[in-house]
N, C-alpha and C positions, 0 to 999 in steps of 0.2 A: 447123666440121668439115673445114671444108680442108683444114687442118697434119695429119691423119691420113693415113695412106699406102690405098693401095687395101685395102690386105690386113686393116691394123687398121678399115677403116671397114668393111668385109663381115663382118671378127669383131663390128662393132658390130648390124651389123644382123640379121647370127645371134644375138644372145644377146639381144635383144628377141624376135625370133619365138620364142623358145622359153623365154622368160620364161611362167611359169602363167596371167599373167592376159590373155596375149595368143591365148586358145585360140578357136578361130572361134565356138562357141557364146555365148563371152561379149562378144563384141567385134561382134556382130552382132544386129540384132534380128529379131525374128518378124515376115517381112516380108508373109503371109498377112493377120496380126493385125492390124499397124501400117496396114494397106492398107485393110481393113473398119472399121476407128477411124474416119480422115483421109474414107473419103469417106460416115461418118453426120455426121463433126464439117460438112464442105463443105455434104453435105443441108439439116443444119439452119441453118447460115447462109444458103443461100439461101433457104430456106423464110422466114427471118424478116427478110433484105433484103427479101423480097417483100412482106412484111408494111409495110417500112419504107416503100415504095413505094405500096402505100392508104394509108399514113397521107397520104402528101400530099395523100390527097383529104379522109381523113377531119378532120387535123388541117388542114394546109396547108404546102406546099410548102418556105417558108422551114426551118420547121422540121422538117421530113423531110431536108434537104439539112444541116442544122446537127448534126443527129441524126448523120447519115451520118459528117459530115465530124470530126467527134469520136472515132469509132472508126478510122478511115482516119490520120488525124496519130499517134494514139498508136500503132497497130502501124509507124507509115514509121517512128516515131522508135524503136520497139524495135530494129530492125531494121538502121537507120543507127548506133543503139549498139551492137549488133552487130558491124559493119564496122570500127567505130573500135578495138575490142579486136583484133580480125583487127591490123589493121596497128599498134597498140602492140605486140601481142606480136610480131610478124616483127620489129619494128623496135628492139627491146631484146632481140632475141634470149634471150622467156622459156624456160626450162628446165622449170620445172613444169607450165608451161598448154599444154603439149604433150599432155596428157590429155584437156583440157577444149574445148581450140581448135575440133574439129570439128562441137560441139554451135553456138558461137559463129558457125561456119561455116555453118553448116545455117540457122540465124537471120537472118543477112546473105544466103541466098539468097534470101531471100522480099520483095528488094528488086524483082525484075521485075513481081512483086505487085502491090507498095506503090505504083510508077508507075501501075499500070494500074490501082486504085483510087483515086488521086489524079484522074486525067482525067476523069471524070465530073463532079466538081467545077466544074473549069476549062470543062468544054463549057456546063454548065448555066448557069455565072455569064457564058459570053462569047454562049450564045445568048438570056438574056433581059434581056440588058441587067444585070447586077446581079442579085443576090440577098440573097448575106451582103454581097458586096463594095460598101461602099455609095458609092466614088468613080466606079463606074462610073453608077451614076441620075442620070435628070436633076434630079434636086432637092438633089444633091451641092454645096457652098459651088464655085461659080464660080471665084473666083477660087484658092482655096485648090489646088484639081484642076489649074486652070491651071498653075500654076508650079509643080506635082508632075508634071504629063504626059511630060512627058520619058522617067523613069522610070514614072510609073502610067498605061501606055494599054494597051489587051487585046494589040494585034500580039506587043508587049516583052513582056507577062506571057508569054504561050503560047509566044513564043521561050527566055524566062530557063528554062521548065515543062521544054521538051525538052533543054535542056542540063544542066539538073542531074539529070535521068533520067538521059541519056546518061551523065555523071559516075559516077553510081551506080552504074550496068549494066555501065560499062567495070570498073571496079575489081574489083567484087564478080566478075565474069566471071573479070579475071585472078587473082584470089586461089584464087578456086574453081579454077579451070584449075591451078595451079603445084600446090594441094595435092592434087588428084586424081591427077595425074601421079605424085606421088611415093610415090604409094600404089602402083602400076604398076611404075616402075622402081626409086622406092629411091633418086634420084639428088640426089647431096650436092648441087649445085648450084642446084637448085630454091629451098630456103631462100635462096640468094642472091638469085635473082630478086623472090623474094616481098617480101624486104625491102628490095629499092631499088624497086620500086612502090610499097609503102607510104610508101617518103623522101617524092616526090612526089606517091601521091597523098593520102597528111595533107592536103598544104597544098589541093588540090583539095574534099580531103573538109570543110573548115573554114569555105571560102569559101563554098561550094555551098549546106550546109545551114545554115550563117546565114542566108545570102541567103532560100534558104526559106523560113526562118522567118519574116524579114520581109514576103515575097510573100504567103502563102499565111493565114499566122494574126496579121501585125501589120496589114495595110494594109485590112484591113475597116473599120478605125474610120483610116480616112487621116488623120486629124487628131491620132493619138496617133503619138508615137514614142518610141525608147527602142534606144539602141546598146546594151545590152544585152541586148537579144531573143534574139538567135540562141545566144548561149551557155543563156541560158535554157530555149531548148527544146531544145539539144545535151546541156543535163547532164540533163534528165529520162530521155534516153535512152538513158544510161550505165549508169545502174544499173538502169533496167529491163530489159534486156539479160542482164545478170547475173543479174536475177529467174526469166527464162525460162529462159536457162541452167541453175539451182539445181534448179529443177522439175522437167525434163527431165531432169538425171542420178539422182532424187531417187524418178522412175519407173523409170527404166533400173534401178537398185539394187532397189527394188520386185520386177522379176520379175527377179531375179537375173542381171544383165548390168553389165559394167564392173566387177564384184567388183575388187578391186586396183588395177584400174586409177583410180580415181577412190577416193580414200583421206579420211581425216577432216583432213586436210594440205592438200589442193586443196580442201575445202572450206571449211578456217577462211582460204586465201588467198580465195575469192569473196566470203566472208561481209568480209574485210577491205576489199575491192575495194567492194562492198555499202556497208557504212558510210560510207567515206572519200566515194562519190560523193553518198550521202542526205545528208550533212554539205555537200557541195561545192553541192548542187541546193540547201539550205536557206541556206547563204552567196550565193550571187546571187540567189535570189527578196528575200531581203531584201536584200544591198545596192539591186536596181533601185528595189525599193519606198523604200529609204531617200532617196535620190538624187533620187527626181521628188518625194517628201514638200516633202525643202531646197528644190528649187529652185523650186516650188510656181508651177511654170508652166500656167495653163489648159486646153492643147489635151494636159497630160501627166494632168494632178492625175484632170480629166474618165473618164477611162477607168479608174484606181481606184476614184474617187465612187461611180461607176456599177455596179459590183462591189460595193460595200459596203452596198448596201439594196437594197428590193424582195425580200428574203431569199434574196441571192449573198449575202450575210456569212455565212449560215450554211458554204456552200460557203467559204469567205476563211478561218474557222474552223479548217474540216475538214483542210482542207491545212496549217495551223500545225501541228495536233495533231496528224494522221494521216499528215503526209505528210514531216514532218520528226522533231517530238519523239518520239512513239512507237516509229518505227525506230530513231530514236537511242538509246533508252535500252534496246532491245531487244538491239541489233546491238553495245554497250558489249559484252553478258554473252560472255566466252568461250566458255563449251559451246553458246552457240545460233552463235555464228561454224563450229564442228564438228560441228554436227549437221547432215548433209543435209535431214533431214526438217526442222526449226527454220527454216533458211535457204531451204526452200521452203516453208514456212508464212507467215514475213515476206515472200516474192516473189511471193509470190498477193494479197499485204494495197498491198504496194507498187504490183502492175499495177490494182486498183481503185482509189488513190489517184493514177498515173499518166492514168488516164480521167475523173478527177474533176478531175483538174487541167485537160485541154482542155476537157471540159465549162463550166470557170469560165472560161477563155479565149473561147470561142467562141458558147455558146450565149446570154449577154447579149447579144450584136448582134442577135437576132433579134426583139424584142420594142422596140424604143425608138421615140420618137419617134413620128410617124402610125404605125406597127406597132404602137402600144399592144393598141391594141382588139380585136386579134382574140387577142391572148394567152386559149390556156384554160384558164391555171394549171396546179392539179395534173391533171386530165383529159386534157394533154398531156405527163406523163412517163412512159407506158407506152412512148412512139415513142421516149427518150432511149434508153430500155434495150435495145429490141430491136432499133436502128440499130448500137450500141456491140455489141451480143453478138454479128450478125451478122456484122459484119466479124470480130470476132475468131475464131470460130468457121470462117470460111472461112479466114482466116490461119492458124491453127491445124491444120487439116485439109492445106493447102498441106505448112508444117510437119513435119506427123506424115509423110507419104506419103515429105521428100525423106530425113527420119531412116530412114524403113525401105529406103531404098536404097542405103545404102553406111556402110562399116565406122562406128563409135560411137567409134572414133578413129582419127588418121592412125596407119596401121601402119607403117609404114617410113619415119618421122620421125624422123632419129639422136638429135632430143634425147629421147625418149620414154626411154630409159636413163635420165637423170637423174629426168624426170617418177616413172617409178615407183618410185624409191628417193627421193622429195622427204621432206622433213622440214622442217617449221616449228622453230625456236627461242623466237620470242618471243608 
């Protein structure tokens, strides 16, 4: 937008404000409503954290915290996918998703959240020694912990913990900051800014949430590894992202807001955006699986083993068929890529198969070895369910309150021109 002179970029941003579908009733939600939603949705997740919290008496601790910690990963990871579309599109200067960005926006806000859900975690596993984290116990392989200490001792965890908050907070802060501003003034140069933060912070945002991933949801079973973790739990959070997203404009359209602005065009682009990552998430779940298969090394193979009986295969299953083929052969069909409602009916099927996937990542630790015994089978998946809703349900409430606070798209965004005249070809 540079190369335009002052006069044609003020003609540009007059003839978005007085484009139809930029009228303030539409471009704004019922913030009374949205307000009475967010804080029944917050209620009830606290009401049912609290539930999560007798369970650890009732059930027991481990699994009230694995419970927890399963609802807590899958919203950080919505949310970090979130982020990651933020700074794709600053950083290819998209045209279209000029419409859709601020939903994407609203999502990556609830990163200050996601931190302060995560530290509960990190307190509980550094003040008892261990919980899920089983290199922290004393009954952890000696030597094995030895020559991992370096990198696996609590000081380094709770240090790596604040820095990739930090990470998160700075980014998501400056993104949020450049695009509120420019709702304000209107100023062409904002877009600049936005997208040389994104330059840098990609390569931040890449390291960080690897690394996370390896900290938080690989190193429980300290004897398993697998360089391809962190992509692993980066692409689930791609197209989850987009799930929420779909849903969110899919209500907005529901009570007649965003008419125009959000078209069957920006949808068949989500729904392409949708597919391409369900494909990308189903391409590294099995390259990793294929990989530690060949190389059929002990401390890798073990950590599959272990997933595949005790009935976790049924879960191994579910995520073949539910979490890859089904969307795939779903998200193939053109009109459900254009149908808003379609493409939020897939992203609601998506974020329970999102949940079901940390559920099969995390909650096997909790039962192995001397933990056998106290497992109470099925009489312990009532805590699965209402650990997993609660958090979302607070997320979600967080969510609905920041969307009723500010316009449903950036209004003085010069690409939003192109955006609502987008047109798909293929």
């Amino acid at each position: 937008m540079t190369q335009l002179s002052a006069t044609q970029y003020k003609r540009r941003l007059k003839r978005i404000a007085e484009h139809p579908a930029m009228s303030a009733e539409n471009i704004t939600a019922d913030r009374a409503s949205m307000d009475k939603a967010a804080a029944v949705m917050i209620g009830i997740g606290a009401i049912l954290l609290a539930l999560t919290a007798a369970g650890a008496v009732i059930v027991n601790g481990r699994h009230a915290l694995a419970s927890y910690a399963v609802g807590v990963y899958a919203v950080t990871a919505i949310s970090l996918g979130a982020m990651f579309w933020v700074m794709v599109f600053e950083l290819v200067r998209s045209g279209w998703s000029a419409g859709v960005r601020r939903q994407f926006e609203n999502v990556m806000m609830n990163i200050p959240l996601c931190v302060v859900l995560i530290a509960p975690i990190l307190i509980f596993e550094l003040a008892a020694g261990g919980v899920l984290f089983h290199w922290m116990m004393d009954d952890a392989d000696a030597y094995l912990v030895n020559k991992k200490s370096s990198y696996l001792n609590p000081a380094f965890l709770a240090i790596r913990f604040l820095l990739y908050g930090g990470i998160w907070i700075l980014l998501a802060m400056k993104l949020w900051g450049y695009s509120m501003a420019q709702d304000q003034t209107g100023d062409r140069y904002l877009v600049n800014k936005a997208r040389f933060t994104s330059s840098w912070g990609m390569l931040l945002f890449a390291l960080s949430v690897a690394f996370f991933a390896f900290d938080f949801l690989m190193s429980p079973d300290y004897r398993f590894f697998s360089t391809m973790w962190g992509v692993y739990y980066f692409a689930g959070g791609t197209f989850s992202a987009i799930a929420v997203v779909a849903i969110i404009c899919c209500i907005a359209k529901f009570f007649g807001r965003m008419t125009g602005a959000i078209t069957a065009e920006h949808t068949h682009d989500m729904g392409k955006l949708m597919f391409g990552f369900t494909v990308f998430w189903g391409y590294i779940a099995f390259s990793q699986y294929f990989l530690i298969w060949y190389s059929n090394i002990p401390e890798e193979v073990a950590w599959f083993t272990h997933r595949k009986e005790n009935g976790w295969e049924v879960l191994a299953w579910l995520l073949v068929f539910g979490h890859f083929l089904i969307p795939f052969i779903i998200l193939l069909q053109r009109p459900v890529k254009r149908s808003l409602v379609g493409l939020a009916i897939v992203g609601v099927w998506l974020l329970v198969m999102t949940t079901i996937d940390k559920t099969w990542i995390i909650r096997p630790m909790v039962y192995i070895r001397d933990f056998a015994q106290y497992n109470p089978g099925p009489a312990g998946w009532w805590l699965d369910v209402v650990a997993a809703a609660g958090v979302f349900a607070v997320w979600g409430g967080f969510l609905v309150r920041r969307i009723a606070r500010v316009p449903l798209i950036p209004v003085r965004d010069p690409r939003l021109l192109k955006a609502l005249k987008h047109k798909n070809y293929v």
